[in-house]
SELUM-915374 format. One record per residue: residue number from 0; residue in one letter; x, y, z of N, C-alpha, C in turn. Coordinates in nm, 4 decimals. Layout:
BEGIN
NODE num residu      n.x      n.y      n.z     ca.x     ca.y     ca.z      c.x      c.y      c.z
NODE NUM      A        X        Y        Z        X        Y        Z        X        Y        Z
...
This chain:
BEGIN
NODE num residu      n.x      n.y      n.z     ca.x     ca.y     ca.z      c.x      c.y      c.z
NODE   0      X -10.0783  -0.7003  -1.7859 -10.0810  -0.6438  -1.6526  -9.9476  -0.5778  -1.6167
NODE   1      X  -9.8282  -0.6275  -1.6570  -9.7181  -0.6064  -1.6380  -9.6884  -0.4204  -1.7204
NODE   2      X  -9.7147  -0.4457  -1.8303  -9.7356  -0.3221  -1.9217  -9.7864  -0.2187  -1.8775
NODE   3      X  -9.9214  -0.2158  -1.7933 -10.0018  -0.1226  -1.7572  -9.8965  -0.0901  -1.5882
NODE   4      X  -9.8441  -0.1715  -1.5214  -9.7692  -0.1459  -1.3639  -9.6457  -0.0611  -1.4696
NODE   5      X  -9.5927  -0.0811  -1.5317  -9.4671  -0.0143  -1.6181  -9.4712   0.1200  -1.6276
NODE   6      X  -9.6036   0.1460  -1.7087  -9.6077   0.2654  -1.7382  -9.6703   0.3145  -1.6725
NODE   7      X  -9.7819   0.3114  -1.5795  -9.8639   0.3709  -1.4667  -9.6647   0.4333  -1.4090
NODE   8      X  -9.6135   0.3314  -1.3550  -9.4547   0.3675  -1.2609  -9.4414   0.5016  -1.3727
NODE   9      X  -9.4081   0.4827  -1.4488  -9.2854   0.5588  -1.5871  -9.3588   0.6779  -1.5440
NODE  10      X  -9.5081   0.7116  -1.5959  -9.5736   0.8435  -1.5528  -9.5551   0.8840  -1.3893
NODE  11      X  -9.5510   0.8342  -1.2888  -9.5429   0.8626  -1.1938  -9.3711   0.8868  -1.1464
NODE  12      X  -9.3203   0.8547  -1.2304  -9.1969   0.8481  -1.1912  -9.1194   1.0355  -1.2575
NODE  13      X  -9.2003   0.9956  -1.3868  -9.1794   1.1636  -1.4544  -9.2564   1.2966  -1.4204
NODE  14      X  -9.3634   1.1974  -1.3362  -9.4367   1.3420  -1.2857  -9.3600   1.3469  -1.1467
NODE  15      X  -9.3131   1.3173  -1.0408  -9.2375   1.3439  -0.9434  -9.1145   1.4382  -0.9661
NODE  16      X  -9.0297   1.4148  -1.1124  -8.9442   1.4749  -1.1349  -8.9504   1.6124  -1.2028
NODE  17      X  -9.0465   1.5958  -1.2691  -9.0784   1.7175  -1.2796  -9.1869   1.8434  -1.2046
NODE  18      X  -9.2197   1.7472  -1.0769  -9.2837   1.8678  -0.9700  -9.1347   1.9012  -0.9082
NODE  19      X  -9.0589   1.7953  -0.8568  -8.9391   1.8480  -0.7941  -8.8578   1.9386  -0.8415
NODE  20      X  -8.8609   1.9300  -0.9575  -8.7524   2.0399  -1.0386  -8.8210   2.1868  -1.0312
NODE  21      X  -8.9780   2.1654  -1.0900  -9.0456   2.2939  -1.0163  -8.9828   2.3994  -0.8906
NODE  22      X  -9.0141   2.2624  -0.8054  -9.0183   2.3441  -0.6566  -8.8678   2.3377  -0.6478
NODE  23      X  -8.7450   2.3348  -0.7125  -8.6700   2.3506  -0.7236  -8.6050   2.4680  -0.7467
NODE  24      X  -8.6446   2.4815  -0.8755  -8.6328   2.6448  -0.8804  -8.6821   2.7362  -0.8503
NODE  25      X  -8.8320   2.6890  -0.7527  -8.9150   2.8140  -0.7417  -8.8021   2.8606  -0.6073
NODE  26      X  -8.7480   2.7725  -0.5242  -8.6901   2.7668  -0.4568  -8.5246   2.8860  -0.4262
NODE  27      X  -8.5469   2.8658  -0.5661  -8.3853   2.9203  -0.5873  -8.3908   3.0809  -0.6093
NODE  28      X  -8.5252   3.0943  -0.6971  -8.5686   3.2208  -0.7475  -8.5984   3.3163  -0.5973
NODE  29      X  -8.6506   3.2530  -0.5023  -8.6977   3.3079  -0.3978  -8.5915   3.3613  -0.3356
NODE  30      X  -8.4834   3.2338  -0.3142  -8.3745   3.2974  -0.2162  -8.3182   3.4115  -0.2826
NODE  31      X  -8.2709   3.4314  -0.4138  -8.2308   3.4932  -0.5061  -8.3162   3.6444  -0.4487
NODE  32      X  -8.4604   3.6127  -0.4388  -8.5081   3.7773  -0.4698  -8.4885   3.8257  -0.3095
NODE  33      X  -8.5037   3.6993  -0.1797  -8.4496   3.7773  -0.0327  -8.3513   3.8299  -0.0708
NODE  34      X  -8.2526   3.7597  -0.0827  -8.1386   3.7904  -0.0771  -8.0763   3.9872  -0.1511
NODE  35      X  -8.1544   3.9986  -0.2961  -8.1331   4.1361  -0.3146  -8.2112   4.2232  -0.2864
NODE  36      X  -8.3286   4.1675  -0.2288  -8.3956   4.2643  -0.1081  -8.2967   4.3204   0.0215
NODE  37      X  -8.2437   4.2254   0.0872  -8.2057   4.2095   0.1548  -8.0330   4.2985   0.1273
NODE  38      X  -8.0131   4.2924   0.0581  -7.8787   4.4283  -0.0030  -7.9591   4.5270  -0.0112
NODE  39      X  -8.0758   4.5231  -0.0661  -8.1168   4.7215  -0.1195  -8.1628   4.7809   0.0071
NODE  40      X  -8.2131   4.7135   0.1723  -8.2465   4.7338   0.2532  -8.0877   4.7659   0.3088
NODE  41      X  -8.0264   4.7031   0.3141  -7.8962   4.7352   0.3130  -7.7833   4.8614   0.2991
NODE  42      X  -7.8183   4.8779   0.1784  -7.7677   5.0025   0.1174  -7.8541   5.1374   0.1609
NODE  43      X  -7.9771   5.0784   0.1751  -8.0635   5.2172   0.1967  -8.0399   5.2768   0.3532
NODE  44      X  -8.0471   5.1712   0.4323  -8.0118   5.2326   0.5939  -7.8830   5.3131   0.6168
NODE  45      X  -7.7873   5.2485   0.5332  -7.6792   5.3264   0.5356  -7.6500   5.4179   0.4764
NODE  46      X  -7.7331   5.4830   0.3911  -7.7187   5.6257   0.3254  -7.5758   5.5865   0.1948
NODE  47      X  -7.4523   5.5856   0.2125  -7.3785   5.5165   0.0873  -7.3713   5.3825   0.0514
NODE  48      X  -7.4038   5.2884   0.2309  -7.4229   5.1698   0.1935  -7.3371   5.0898   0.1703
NODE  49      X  -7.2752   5.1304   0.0402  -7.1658   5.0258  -0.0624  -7.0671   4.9339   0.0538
NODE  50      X  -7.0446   4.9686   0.1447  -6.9675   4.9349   0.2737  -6.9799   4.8160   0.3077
NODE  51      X  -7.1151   4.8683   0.3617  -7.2453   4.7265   0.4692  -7.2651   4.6503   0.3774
NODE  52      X  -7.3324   4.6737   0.2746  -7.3398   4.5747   0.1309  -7.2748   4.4888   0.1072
NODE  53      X  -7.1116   4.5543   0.0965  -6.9428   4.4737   0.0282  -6.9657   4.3802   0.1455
NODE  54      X  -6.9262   4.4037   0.2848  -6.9302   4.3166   0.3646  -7.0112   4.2549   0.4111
NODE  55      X  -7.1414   4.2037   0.3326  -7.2286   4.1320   0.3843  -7.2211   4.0669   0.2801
NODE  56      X  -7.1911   4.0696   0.1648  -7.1638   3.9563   0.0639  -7.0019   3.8752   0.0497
NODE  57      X  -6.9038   3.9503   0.1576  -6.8021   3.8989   0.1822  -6.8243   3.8097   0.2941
NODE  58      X  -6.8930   3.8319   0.3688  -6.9180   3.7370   0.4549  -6.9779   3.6642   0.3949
NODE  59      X  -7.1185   3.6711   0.3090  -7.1795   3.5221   0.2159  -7.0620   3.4343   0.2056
NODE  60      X  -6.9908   3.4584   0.0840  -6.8891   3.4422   0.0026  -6.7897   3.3637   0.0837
NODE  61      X  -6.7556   3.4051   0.2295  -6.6847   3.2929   0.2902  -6.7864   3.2070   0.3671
NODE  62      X  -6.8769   3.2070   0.3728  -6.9447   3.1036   0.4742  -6.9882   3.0071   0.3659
NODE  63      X  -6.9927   3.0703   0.2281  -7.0374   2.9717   0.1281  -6.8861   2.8661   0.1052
NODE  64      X  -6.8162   2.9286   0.0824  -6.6499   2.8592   0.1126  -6.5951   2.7511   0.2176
NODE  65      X  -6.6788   2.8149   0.2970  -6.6251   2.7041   0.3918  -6.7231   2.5493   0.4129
NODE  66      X  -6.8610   2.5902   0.3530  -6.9577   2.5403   0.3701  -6.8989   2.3942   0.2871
NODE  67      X  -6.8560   2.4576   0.1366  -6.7703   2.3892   0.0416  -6.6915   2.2806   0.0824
NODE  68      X  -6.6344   2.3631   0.1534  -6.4419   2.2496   0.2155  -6.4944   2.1466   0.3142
NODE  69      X  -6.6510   2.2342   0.3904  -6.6508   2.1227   0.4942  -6.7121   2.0010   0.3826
NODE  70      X  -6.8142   2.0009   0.3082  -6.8769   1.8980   0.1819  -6.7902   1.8415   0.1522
NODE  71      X  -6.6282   1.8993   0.0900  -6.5655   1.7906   0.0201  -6.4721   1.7062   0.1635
NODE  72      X  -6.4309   1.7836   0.2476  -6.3821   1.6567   0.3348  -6.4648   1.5712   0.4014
NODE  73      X  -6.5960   1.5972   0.4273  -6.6664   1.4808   0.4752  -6.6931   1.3661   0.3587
NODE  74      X  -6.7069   1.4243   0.2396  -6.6757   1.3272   0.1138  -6.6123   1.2269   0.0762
NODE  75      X  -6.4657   1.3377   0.1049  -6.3389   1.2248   0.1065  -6.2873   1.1330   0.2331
NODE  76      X  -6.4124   1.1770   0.3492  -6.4160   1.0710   0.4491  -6.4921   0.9773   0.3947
NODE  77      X  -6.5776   0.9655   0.3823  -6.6730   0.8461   0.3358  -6.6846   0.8078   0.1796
NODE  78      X  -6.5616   0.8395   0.1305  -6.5229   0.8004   0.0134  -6.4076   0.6708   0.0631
NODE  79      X  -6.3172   0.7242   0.1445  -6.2319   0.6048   0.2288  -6.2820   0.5554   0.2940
NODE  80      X  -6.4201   0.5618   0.3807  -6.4384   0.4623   0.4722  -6.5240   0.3480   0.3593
NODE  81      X  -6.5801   0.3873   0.2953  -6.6431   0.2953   0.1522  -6.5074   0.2041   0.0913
NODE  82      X  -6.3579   0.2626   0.0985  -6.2706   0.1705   0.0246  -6.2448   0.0884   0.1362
NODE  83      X  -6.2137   0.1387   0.2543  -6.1694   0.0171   0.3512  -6.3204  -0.0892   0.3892
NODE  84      X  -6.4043  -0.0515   0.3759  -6.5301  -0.1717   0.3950  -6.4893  -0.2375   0.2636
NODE  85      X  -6.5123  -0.1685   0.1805  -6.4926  -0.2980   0.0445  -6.3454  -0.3725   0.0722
NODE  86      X  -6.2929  -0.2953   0.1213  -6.1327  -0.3665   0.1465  -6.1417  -0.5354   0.2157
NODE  87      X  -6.2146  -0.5036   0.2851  -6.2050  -0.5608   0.4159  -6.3404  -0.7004   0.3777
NODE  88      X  -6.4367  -0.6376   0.2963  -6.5308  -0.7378   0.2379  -6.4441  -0.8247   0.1620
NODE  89      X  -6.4013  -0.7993   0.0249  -6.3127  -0.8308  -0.0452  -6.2195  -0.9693  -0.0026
NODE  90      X  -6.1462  -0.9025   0.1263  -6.0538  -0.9909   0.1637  -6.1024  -1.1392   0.2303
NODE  91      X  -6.2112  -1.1034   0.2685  -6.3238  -1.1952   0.3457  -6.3670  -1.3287   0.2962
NODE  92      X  -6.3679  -1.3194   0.1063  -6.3782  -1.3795   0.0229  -6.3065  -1.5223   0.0398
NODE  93      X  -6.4156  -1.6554   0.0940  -6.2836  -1.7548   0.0994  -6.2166  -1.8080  -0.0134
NODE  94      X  -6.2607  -1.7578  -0.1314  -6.1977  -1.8318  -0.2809  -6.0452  -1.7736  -0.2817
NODE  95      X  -5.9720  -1.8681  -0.2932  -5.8213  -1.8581  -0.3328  -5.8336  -1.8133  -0.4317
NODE  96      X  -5.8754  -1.7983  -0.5385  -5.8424  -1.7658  -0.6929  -5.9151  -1.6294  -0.6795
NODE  97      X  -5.9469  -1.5407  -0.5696  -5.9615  -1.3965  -0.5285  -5.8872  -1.3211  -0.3939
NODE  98      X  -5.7796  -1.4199  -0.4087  -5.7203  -1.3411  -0.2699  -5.6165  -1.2232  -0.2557
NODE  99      X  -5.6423  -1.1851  -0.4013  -5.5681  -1.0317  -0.4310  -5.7154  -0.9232  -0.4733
NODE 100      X  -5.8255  -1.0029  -0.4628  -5.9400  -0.8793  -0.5067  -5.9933  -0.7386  -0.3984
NODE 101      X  -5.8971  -0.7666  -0.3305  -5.9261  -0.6742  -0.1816  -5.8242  -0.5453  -0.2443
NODE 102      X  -5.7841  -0.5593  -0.3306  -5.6936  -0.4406  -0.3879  -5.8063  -0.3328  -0.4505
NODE 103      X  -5.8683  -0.3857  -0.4941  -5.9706  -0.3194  -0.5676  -6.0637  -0.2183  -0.4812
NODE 104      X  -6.0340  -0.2138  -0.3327  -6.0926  -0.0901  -0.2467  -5.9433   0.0091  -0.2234
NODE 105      X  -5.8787  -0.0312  -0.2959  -5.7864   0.0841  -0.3261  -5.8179   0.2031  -0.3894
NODE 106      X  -5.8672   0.1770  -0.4824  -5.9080   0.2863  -0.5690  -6.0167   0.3801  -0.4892
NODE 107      X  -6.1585   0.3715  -0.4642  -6.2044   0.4487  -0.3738  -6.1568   0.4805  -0.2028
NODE 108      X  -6.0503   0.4398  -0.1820  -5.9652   0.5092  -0.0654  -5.8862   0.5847  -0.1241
NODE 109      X  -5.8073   0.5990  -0.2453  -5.6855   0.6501  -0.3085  -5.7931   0.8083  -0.3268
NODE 110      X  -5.9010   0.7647  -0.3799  -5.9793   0.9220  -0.4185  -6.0471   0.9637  -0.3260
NODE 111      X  -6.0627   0.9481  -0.2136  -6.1078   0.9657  -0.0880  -6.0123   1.0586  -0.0096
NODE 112      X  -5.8902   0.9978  -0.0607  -5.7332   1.0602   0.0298  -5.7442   1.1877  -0.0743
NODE 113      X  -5.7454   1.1583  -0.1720  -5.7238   1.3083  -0.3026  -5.8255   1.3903  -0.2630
NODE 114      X  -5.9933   1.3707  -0.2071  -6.0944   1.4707  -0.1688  -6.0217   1.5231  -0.0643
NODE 115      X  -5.9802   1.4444   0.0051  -5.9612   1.4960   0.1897  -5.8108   1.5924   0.1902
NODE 116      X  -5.7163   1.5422   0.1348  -5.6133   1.6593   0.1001  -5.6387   1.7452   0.0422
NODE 117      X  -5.7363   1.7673  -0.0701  -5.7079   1.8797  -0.1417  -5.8003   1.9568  -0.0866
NODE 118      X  -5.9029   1.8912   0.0117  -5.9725   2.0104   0.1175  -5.8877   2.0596   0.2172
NODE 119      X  -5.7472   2.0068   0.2361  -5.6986   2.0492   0.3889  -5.5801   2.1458   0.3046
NODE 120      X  -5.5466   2.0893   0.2291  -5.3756   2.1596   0.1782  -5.4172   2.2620   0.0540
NODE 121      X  -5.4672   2.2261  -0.0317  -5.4570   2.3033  -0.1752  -5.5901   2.3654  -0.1823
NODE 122      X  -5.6877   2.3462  -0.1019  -5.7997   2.4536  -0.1409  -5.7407   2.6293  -0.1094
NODE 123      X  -5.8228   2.7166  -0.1466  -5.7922   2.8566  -0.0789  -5.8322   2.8588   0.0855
NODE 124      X  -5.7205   2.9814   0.1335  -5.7684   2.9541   0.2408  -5.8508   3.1220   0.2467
NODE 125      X  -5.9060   3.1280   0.3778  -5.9926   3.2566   0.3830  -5.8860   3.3549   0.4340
């Protein structure tokens, strides 16, 4: 009985992933073909175009950028707020022979601080 719940899951589990990946790319292909619709309509109203075009994919190009910086600092927020909960769990621990294991939410605050700076200081700016 156990055998048959296993693999009934396993098939259902591989057919989900592979409808999602489907509609995944059908997904991608689509935006892909608005999108150079959406330039050749572009270019055509404007008679040379190349102009309206440049700057409508310069504008993509930064809204996709920023879209970026905002992803990685909310990241490296809740990359630190994940080290200080474990911090703080950790320390909670009444066993003496763990009362240095609260160090160990160091590490996901330390890379939390590295997401969140290198979104504020060292990314490009626009």
């Amino acid at each position: 009985m156990v055998f048959v719940f296993l693999s009934i899951g396993a098939i259902a589990l591989f057919s989900f992933i592979a409808v999602a990946t489907w509609s995944g790319t059908r997904m991608r292909e689509r935006e892909a073909y608005y999108r150079s619709e959406t330039l050749k309509k572009i270019a055509e109203t404007q008679g040379a175009g190349g102009a309206s075009a440049l700057e409508f994919l310069r504008e993509e190009d930064r809204l996709e950028r920023r879209r970026r910086g905002q992803g990685q600092r909310l990241g490296g927020l809740i990359t630190m707020a994940v080290g200080v909960g474990l911090m703080i769990f950790l320390y909670s621990i009444p066993d003496p022979d763990a009362h240095f294991a609260y160090r160990v939410g160091l590490i996901p605050l330390l890379i939390g601080a590295v997401l969140l700076g290198h979104s504020l200081l060292a990314s490009p700016k626009e």
